[in-house]
GUBATI-354088 format. One record per atom (N, C-alpha, C, O, CB): residue in one letter; x, y, z. Coordinates in steps of 0.001 Angstrom, whole numbers, padded with zeros to 6 digits, always signed. Glycine has a CB too. Layout:
<recs>
AXYZ;...
</recs>
This chain:
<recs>
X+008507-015429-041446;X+007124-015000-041484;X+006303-015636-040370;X+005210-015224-039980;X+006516-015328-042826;X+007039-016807-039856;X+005723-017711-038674;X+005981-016551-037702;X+004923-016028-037353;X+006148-019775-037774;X+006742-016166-037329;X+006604-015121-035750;X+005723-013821-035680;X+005278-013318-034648;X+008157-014425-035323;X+005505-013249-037309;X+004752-012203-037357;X+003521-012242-036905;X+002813-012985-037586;X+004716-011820-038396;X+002925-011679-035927;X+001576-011916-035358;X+000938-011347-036629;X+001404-010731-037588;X+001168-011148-033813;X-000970-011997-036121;X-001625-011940-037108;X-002611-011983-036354;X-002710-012434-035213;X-001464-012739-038126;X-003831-011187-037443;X-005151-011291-036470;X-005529-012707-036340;X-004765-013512-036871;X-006490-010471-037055;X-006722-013226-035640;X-007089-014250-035385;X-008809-013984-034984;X-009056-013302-033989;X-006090-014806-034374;X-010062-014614-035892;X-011174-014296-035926;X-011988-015398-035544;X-012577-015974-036459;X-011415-013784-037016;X-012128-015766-034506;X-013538-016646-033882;X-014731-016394-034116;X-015231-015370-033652;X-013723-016655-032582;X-015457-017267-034888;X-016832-017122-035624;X-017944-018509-035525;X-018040-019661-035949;X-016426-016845-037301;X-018757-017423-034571;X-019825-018906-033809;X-020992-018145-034553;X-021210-017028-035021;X-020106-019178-031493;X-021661-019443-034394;X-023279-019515-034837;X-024343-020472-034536;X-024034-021663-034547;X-023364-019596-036110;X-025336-020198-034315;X-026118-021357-033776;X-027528-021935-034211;X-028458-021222-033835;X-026276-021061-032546;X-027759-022649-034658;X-028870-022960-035776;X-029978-024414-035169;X-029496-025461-034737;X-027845-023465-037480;X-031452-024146-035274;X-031772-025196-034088;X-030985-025771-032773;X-030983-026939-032382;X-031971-026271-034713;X-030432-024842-032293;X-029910-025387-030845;X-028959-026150-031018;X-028682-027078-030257;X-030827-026141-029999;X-028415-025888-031919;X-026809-026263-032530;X-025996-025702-033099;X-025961-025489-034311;X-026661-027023-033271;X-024626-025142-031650;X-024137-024287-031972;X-022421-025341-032590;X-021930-026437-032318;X-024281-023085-030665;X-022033-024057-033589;X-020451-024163-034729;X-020164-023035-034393;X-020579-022178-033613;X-020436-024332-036614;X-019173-023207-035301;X-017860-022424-035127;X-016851-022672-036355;X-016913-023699-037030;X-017126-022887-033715;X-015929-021663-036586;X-015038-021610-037064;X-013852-020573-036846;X-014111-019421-036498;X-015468-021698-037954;X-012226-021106-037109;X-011263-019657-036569;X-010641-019434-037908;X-009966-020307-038454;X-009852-019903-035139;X-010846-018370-038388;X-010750-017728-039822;X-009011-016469-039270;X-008699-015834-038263;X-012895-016559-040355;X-008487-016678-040408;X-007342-015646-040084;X-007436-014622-041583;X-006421-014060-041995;X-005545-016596-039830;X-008661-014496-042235;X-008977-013350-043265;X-010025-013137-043482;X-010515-013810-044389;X-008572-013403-044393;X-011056-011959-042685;X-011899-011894-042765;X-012510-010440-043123;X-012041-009394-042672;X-012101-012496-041927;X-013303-010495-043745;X-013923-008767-043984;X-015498-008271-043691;X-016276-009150-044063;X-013788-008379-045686;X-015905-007573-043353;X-017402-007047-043760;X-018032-006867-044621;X-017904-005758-045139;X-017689-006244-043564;X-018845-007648-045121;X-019574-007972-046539;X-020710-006752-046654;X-020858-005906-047535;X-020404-009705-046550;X-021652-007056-045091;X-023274-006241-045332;X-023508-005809-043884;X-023349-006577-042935;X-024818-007415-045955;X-023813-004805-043794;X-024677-004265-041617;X-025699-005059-042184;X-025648-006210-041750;X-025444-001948-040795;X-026684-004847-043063;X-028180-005347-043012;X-028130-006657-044248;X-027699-006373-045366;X-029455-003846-043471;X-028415-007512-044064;X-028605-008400-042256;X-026984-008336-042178;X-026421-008045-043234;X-029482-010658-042103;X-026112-008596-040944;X-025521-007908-040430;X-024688-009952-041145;X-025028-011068-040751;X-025961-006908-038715;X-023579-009563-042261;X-022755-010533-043023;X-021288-010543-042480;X-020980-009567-041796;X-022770-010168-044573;X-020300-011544-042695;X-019011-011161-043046;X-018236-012256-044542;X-018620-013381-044861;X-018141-011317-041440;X-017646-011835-044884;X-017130-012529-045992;X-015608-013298-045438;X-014489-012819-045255;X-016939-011357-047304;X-016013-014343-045316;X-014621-015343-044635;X-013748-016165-045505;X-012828-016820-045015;X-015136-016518-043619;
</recs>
């Protein structure tokens, strides 16, 4: 199973001029308005 590729999801954000991050490998679309994802 390790060789099977897989997606791979980079997820930045930046809050008072301090930007994060996280790399999520299961992610979905929660909401467009305000524009969500469910990680």
């Amino acid at each position: 199973m390790g060789r099977f590729a897989g997606a791979v999801h980079i997820i930045t954000t930046e809050e008072n001029g301090h930007p994060s991050g996280l790399i999520a490998t299961a992610v979905c679309s929660l909401s467009f308005d305000p524009p969500s994802v469910l990680v």
